[in-house]
DSSP file (Angstrom, degrees, kcal/mol; ACC not computed):
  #  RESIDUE AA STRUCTURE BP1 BP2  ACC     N-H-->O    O-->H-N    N-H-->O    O-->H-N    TCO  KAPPA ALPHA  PHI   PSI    X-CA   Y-CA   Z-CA
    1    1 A X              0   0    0      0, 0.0     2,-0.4     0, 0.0     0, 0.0   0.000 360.0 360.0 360.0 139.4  116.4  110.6  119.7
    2    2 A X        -     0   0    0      2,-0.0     2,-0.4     1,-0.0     0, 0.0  -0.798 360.0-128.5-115.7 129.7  113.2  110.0  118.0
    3    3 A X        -     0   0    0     -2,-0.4     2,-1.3     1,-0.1    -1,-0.0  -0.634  18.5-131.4 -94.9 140.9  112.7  106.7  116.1
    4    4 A X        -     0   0    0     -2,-0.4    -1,-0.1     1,-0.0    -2,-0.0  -0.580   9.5-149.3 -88.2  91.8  111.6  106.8  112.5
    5    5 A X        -     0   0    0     -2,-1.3     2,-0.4     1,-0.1     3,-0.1  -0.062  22.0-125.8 -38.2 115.8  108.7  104.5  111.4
    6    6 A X        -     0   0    0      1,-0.1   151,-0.1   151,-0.0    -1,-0.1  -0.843  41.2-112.3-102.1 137.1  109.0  103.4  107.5
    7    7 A X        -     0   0    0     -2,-0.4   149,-1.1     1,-0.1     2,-0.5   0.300  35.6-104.4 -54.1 174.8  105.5  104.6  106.2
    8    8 A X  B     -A  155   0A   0    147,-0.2     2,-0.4    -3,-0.1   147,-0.2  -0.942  22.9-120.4-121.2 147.3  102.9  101.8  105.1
    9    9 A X        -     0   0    0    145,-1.4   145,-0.2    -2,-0.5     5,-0.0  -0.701  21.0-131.0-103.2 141.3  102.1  101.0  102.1
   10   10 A X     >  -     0   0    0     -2,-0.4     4,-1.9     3,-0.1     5,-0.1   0.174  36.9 -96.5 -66.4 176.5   98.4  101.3  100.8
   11   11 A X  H  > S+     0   0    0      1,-0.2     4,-2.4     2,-0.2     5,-0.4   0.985 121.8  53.4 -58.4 -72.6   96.5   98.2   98.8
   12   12 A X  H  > S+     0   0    0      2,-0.2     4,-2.4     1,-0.2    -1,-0.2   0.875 106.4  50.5 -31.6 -44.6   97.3   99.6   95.3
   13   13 A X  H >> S+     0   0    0      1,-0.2     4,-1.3     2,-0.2     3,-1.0   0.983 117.3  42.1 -70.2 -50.1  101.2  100.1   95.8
   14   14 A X  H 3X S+     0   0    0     -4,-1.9     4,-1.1     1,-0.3    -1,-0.2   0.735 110.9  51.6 -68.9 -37.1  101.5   96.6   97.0
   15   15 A X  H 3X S+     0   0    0     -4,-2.4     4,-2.0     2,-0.3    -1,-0.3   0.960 116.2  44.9 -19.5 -76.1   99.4   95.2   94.7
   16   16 A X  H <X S+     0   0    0     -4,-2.4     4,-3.3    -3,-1.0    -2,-0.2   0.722 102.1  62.8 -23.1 -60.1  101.4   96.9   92.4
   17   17 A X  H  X S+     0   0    0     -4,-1.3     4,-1.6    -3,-0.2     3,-0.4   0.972 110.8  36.9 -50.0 -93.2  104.4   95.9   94.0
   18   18 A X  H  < S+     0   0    0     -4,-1.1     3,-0.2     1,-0.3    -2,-0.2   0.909 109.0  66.2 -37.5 -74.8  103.8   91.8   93.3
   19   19 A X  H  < S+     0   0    0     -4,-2.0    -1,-0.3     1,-0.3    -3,-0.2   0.850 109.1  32.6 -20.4 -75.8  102.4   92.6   90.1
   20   20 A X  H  < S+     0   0    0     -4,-3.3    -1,-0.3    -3,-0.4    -2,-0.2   0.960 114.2  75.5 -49.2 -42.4  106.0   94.1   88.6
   21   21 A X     <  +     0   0    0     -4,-1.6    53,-0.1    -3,-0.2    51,-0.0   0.089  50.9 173.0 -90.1-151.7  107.8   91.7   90.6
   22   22 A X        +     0   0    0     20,-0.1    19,-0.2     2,-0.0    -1,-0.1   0.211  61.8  75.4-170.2   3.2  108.3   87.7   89.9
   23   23 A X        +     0   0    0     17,-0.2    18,-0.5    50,-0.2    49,-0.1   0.993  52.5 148.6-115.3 -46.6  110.8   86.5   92.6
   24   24 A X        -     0   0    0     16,-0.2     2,-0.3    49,-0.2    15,-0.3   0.363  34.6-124.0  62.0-167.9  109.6   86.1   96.2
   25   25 A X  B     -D   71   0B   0     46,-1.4    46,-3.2    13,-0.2     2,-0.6  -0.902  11.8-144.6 177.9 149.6  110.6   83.7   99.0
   26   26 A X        -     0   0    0     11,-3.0     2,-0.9    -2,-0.3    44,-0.1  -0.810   1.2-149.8-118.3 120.1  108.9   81.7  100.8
   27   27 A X        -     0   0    0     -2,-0.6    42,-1.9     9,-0.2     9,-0.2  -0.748  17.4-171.7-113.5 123.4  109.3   80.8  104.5
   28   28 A X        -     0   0    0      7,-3.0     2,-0.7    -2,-0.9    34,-0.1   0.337  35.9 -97.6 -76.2-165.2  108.1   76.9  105.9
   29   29 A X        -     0   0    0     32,-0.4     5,-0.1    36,-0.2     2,-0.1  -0.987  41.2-158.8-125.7 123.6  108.0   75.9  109.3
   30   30 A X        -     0   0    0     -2,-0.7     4,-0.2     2,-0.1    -3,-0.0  -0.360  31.1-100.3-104.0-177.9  110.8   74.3  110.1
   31   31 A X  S    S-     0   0    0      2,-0.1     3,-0.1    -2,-0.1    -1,-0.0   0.711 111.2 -22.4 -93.0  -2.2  111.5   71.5  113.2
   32   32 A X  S    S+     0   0    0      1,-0.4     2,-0.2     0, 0.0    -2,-0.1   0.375 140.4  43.3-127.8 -42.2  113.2   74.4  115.2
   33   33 A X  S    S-     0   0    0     -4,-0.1    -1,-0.4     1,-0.0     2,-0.2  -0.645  88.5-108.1-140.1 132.7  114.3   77.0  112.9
   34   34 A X        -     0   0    0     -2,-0.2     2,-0.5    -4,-0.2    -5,-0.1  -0.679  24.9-144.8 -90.9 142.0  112.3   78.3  109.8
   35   35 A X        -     0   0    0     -2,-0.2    -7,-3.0    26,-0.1     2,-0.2  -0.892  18.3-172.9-135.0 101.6  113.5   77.2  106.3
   36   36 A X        +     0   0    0     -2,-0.5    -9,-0.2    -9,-0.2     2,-0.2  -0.545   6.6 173.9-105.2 175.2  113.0   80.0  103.7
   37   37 A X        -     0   0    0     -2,-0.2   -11,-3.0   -11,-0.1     2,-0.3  -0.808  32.7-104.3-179.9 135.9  113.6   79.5   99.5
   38   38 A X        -     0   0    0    -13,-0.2   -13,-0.2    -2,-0.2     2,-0.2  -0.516  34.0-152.5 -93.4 155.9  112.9   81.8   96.8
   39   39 A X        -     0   0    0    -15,-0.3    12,-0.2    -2,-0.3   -14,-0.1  -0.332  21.2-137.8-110.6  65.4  110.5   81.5   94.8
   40   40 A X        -     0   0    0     -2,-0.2   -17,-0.2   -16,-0.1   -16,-0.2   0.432  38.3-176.5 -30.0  80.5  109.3   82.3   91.3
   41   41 A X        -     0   0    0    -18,-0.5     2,-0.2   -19,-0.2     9,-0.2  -0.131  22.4-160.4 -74.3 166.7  105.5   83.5   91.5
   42   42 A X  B     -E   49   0C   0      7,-0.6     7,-1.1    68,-0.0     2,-0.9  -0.969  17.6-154.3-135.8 123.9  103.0   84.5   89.0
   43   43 A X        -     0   0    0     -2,-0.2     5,-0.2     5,-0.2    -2,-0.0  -0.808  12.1-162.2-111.5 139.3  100.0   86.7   90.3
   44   44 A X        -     0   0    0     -2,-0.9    -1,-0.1     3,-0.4     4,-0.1   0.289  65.1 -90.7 -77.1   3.2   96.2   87.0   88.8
   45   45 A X  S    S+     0   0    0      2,-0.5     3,-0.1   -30,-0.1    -2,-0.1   0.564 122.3  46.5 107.6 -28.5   95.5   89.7   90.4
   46   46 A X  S    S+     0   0    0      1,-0.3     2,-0.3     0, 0.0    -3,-0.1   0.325 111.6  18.4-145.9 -30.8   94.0   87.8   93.6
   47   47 A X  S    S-     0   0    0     -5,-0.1    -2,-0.5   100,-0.1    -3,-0.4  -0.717  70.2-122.4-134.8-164.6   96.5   84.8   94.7
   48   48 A X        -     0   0    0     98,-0.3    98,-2.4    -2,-0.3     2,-0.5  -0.991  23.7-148.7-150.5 122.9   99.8   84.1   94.1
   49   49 A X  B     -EF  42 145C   0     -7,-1.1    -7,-0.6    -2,-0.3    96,-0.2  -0.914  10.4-164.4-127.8 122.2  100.8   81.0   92.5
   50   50 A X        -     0   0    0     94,-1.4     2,-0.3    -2,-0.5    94,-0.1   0.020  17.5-151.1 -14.1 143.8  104.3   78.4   92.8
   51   51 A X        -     0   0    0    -12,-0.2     2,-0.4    92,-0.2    92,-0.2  -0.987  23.6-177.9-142.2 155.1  105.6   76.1   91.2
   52   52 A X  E     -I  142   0D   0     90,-0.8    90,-0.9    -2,-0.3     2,-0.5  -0.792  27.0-111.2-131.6 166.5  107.7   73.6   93.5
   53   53 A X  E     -I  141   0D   0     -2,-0.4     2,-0.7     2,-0.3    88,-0.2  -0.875  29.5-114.5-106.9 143.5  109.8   70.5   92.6
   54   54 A X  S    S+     0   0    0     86,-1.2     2,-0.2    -2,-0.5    87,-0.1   0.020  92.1  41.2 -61.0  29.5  108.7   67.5   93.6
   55   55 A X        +     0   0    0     -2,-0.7     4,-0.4     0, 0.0    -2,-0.3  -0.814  68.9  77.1-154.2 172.5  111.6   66.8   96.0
   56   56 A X  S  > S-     0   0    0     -2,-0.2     4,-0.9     2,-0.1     5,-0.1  -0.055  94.5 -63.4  96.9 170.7  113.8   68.6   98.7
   57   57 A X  H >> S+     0   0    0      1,-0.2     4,-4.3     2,-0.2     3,-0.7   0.909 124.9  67.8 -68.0 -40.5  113.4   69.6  102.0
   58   58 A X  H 34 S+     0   0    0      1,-0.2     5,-0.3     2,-0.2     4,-0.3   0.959 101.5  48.3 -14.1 -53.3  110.2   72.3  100.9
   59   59 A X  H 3> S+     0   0    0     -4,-0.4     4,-0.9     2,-0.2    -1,-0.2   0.870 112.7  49.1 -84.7 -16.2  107.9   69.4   99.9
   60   60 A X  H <X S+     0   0    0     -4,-0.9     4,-4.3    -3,-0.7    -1,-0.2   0.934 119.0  41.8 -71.1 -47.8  108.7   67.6  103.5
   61   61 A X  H  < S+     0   0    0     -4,-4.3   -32,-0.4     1,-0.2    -1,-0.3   0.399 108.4  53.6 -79.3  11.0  108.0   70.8  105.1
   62   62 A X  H  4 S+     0   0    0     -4,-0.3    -1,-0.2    -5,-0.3    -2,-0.2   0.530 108.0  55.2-105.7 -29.6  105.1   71.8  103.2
   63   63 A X  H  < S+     0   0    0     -4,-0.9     3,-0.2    -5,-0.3    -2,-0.2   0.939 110.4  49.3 -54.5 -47.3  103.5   68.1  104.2
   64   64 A X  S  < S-     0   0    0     -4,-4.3    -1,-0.2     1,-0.3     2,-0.2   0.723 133.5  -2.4 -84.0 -10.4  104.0   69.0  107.7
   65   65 A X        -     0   0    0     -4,-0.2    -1,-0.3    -5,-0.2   -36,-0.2  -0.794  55.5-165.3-168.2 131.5  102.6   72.2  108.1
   66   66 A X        +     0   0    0     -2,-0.2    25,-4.2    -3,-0.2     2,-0.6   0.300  63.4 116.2 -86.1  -7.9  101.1   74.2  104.7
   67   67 A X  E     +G   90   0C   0     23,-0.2     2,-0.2    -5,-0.1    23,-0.2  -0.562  47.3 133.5 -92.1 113.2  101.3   77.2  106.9
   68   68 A X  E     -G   89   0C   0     21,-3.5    21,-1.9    -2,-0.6   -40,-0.2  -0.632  45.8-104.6-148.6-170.5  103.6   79.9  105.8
   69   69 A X        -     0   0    0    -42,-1.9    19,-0.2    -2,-0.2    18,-0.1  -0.101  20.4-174.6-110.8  49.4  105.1   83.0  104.9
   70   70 A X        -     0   0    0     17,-0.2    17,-1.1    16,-0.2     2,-0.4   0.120   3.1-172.8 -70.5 136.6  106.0   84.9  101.7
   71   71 A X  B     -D   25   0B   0    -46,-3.2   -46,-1.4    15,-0.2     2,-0.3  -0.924  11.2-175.6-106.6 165.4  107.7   88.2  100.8
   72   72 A X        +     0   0    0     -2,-0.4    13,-3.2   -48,-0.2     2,-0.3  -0.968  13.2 172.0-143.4 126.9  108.3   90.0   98.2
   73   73 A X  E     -B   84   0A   0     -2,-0.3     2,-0.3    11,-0.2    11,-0.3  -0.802  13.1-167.3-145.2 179.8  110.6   93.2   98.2
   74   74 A X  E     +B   83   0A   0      9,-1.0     9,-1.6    -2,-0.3     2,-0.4  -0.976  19.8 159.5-154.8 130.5  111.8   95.4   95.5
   75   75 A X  E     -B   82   0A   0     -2,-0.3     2,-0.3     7,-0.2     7,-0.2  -0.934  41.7-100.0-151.4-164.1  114.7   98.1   96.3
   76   76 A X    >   -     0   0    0      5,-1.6     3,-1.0    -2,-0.4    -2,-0.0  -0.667  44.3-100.8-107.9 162.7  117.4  100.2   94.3
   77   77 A X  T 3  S+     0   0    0      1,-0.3     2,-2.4    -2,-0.3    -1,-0.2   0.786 130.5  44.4 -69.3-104.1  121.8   98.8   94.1
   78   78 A X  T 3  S-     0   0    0      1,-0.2    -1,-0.3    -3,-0.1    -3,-0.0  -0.115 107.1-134.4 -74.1  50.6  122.1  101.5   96.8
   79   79 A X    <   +     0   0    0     -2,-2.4    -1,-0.2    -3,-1.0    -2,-0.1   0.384  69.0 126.8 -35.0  57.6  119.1  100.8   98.8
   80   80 A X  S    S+     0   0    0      1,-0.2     2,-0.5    77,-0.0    -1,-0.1   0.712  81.2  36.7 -86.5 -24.4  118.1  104.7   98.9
   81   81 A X  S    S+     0   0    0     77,-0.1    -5,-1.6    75,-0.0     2,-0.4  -0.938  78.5 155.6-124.9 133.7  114.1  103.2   97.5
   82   82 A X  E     +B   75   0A   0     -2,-0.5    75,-1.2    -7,-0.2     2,-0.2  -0.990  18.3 174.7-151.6 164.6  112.9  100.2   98.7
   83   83 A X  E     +BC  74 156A   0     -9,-1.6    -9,-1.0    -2,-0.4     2,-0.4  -0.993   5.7 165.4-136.1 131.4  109.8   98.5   99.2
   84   84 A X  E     -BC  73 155A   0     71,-1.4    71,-2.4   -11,-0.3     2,-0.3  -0.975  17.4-144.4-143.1 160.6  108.5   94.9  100.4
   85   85 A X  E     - C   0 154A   0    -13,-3.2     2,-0.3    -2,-0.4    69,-0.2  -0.781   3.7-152.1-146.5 138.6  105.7   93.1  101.5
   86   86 A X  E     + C   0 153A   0     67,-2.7    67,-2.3    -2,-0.3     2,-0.4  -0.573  14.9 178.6 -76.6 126.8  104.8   90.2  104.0
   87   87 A X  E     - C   0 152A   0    -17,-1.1     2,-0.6    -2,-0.3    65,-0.2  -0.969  15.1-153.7-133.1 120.4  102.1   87.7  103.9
   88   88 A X        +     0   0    0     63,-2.0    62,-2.6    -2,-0.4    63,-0.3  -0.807  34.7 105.0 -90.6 134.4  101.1   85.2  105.9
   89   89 A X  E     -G   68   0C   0    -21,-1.9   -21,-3.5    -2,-0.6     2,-0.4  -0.900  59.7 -67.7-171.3-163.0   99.0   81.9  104.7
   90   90 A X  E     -GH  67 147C   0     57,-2.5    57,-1.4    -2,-0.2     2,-0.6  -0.717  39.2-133.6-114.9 134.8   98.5   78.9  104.0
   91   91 A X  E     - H   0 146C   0    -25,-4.2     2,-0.3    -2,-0.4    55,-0.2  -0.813  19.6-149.0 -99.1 147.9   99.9   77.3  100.7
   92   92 A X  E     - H   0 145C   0     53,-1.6    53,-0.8    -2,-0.6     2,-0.4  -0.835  12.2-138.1-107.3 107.8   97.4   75.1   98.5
   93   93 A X  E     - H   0 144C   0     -2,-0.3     2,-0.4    51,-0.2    51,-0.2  -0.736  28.9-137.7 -69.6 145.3   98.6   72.0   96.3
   94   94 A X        +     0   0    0     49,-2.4    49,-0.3    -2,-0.4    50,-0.0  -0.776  29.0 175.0 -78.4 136.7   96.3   72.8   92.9
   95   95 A X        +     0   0    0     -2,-0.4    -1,-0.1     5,-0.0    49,-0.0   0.726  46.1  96.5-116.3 -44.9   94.9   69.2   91.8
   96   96 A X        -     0   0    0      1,-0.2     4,-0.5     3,-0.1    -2,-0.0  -0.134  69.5-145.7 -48.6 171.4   92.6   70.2   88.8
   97   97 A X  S  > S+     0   0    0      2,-0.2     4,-2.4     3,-0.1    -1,-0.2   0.687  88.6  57.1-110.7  -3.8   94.5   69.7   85.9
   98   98 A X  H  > S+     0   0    0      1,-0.2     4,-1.6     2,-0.2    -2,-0.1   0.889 107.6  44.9 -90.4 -30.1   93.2   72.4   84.0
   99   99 A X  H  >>S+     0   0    0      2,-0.2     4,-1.2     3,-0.1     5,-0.6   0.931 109.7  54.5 -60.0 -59.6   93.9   75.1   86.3
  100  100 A X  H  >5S+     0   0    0     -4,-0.5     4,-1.6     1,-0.2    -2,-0.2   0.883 108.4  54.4 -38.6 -44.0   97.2   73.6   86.7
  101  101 A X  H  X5S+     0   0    0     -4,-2.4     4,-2.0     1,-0.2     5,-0.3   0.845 110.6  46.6 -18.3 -69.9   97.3   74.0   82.7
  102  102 A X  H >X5S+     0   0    0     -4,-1.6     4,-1.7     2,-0.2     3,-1.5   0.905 111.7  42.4 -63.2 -67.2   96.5   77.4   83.0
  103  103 A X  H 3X5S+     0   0    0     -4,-1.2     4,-2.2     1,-0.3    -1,-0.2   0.766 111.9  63.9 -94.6 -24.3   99.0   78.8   85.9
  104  104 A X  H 3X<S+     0   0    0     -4,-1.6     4,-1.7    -5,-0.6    -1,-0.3   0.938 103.3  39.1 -63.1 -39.7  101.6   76.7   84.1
  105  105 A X  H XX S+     0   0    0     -4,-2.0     4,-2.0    -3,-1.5     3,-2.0   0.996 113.0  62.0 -80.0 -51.7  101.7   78.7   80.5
  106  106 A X  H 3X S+     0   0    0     -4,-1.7     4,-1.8     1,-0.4    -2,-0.2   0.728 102.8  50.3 -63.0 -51.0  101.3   82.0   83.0
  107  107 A X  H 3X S+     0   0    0     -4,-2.2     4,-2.8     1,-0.2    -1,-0.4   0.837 117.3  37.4 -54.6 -49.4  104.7   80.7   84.3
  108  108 A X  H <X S+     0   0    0     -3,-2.0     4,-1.1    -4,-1.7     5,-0.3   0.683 110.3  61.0 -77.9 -11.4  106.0   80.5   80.6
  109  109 A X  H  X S+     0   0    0     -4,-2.0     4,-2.3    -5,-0.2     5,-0.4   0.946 113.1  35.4 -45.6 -59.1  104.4   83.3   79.9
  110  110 A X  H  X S+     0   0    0     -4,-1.8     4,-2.1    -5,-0.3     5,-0.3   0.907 105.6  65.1 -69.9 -40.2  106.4   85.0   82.4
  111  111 A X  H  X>S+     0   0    0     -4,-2.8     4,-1.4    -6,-0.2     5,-0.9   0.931 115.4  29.9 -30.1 -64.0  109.3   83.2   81.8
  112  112 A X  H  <5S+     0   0    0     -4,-1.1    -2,-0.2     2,-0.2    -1,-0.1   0.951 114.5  60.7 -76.1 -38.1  109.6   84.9   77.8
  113  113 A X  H  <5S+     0   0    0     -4,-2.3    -2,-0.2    -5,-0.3    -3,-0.1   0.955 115.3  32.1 -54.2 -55.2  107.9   88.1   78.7
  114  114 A X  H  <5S-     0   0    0     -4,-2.1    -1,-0.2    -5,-0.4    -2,-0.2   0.892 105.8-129.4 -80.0 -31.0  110.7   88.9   81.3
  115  115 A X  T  <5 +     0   0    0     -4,-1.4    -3,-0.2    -5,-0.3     2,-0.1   0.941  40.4 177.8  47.1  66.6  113.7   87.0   79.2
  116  116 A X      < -     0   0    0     -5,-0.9     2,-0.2    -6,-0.2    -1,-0.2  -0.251  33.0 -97.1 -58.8 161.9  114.5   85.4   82.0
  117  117 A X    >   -     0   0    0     -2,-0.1     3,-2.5     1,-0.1     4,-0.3  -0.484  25.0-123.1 -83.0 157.4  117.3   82.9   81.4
  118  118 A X  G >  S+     0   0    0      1,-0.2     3,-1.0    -2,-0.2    12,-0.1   0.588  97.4  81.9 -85.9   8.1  116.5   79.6   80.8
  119  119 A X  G >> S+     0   0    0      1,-0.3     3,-1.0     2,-0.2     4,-0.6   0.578  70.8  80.9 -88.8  -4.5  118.5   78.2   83.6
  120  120 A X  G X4 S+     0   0    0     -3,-2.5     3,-1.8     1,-0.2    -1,-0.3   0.878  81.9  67.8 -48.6 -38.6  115.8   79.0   86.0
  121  121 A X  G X>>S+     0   0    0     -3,-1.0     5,-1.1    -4,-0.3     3,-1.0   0.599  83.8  68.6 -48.1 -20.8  113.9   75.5   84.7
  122  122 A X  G X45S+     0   0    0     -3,-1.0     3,-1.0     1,-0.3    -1,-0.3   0.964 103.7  46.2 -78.9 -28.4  116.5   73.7   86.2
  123  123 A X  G <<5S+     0   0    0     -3,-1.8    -1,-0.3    -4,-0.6    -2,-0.2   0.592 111.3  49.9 -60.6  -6.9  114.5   75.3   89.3
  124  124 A X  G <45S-     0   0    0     -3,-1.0    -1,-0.2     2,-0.3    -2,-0.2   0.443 130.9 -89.7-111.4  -5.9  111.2   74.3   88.0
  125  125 A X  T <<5S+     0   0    0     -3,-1.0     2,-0.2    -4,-0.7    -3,-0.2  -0.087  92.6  91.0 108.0 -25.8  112.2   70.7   87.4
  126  126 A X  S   <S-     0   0    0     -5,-1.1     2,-0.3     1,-0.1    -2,-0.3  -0.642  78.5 -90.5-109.5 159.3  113.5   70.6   83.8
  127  127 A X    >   -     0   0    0     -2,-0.2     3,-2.0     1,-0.2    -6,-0.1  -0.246  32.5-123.7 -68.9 136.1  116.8   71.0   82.0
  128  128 A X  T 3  S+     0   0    0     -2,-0.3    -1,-0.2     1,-0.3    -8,-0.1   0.987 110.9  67.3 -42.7 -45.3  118.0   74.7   80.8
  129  129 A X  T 3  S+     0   0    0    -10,-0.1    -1,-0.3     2,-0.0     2,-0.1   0.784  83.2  82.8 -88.9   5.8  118.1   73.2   77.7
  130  130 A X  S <  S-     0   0    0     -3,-2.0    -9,-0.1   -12,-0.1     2,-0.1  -0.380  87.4 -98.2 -52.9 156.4  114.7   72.6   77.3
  131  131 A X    >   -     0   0    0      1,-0.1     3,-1.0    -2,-0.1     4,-0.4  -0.480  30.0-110.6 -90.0 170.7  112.3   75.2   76.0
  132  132 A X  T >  S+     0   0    0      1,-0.3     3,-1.2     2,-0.2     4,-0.1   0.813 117.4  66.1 -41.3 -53.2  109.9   77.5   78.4
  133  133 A X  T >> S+     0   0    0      1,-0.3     4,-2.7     2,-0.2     3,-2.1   0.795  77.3  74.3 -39.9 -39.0  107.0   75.4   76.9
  134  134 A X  H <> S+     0   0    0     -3,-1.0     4,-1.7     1,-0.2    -1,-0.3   0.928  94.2  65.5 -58.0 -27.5  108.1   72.0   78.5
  135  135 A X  H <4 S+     0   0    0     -3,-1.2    -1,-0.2    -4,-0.4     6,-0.2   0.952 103.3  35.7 -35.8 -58.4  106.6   73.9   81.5
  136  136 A X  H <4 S+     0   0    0     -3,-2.1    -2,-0.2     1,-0.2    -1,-0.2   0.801 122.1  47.9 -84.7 -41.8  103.1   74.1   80.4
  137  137 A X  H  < S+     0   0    0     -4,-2.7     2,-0.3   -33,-0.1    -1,-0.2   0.798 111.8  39.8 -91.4   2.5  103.2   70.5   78.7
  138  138 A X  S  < S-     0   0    0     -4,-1.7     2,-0.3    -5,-0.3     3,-0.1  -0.942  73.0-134.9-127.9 160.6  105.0   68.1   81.6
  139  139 A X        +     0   0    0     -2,-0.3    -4,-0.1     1,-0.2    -3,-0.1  -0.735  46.0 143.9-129.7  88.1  104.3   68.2   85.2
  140  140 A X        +     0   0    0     -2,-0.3   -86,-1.2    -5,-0.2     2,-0.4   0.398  63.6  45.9 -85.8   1.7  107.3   68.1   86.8
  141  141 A X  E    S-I   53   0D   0     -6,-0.2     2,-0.5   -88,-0.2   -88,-0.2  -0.961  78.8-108.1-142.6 160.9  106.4   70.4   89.5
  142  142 A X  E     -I   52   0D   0    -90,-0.9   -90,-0.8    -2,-0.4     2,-0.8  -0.577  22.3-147.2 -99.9 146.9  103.7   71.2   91.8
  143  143 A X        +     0   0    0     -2,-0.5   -49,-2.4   -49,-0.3     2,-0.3  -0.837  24.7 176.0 -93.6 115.0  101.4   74.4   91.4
  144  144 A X  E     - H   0  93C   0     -2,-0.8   -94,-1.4   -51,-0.2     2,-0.3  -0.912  19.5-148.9-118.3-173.2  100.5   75.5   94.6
  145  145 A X  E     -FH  49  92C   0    -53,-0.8   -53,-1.6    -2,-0.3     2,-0.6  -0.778  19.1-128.2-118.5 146.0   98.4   78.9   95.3
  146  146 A X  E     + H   0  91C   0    -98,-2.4   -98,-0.3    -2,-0.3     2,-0.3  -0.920  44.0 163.8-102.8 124.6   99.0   81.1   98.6
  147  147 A X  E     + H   0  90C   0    -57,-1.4   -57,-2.5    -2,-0.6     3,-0.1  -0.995  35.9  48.8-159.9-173.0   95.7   81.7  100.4
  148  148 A X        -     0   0    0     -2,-0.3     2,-0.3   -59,-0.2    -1,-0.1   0.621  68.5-161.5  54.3  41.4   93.9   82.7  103.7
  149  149 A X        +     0   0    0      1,-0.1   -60,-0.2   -60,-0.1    -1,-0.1  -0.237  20.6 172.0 -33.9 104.8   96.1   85.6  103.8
  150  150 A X        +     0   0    0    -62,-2.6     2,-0.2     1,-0.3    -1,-0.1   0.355  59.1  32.3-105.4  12.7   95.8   86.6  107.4
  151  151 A X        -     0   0    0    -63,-0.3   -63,-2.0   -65,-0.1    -1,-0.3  -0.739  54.0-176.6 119.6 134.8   98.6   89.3  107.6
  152  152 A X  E     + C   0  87A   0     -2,-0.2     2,-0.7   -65,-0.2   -65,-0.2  -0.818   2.5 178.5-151.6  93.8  100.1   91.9  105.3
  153  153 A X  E     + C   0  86A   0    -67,-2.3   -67,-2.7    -2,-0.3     2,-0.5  -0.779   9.2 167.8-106.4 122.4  102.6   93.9  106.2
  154  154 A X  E     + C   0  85A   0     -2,-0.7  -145,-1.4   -69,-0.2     2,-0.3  -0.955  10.2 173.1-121.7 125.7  103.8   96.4  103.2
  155  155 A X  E     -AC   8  84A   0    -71,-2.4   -71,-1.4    -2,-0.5     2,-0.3  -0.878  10.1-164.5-130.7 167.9  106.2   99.1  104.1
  156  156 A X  E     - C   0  83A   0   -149,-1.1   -73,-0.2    -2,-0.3     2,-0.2  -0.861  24.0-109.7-113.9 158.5  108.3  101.9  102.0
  157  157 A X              0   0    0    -75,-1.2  -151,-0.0    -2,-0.3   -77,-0.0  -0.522 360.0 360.0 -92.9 172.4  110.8  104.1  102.5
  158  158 A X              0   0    0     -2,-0.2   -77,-0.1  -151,-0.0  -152,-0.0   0.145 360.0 360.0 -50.0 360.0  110.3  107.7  102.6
């Protein structure tokens, strides 16, 4: 029996791929066992950027090792197309505050643009019943960026 290899996918789809999507998950190094959590992203085109609550087991494990993993996958209810892709790096607290500024409206940007529900904020640090904005004007969470991408594995189905 001959085993079938799902193709890889070139720079553009995957590009592509993170570009449409917005949910990801993020895997830490844990102190045997690795401790994944999704995550909302927003990408520029070049990174990929978080937003984290200041608490929880994440921010312990991000202290102790920055070093991590992401995906991002995409498929159909009957998972006849699917696509994902894997990256390894390092995640980046942001400290300026005007870049923080900045990746923060991108987050409420995305937030209205998609009409997500608003009960995601309670993931971002704020109550659902606050508006999208409270994003961009309090910092209840940390922006970080994934980079030193050192591995990228993007595959497809047929």
């Amino acid at each position: 029996m001959e085993i079938i290899k799902i193709p890889k996918m070139e720079k553009k789809e995957y590009d592509s791929l993170i570009e449409e999507g917005y949910v990801s998950r993020i895997a830490f190094q844990g102190e045997k066992y690795p401790y994944i959590a999704p995550f909302l992203y927003v990408f520029d085109g070049k990174f990929l950027y978080f937003l984290s609550t200041k608490y929880g087991k994440k921010m312990n494990l991000f202290k102790s090792s920055p070093y991590v993993s992401v995906e991002v996958e995409k498929y159909s209810k009957d998972l006849s197309c699917y696509t994902f892709v894997t990256m390894q790096g390092r995640i980046e607290e942001l400290t300026d505050s005007i870049d923080k500024k900045i990746i923060r409206q991108k987050f409420v940007d995305l937030i209205k643009e998609r009409h997500l529900s608003n009960n995601i904020l309670a993931a971002l640090g704020h109550s659902p019943q606050d508006p999208p904005e409270a994003i961009a004007r309090e910092e209840r969470s940390m922006v970080w960026k994934l980079t030193g991408v050192k591995d990228i594995v993007a595959l497809k189905n047929v």
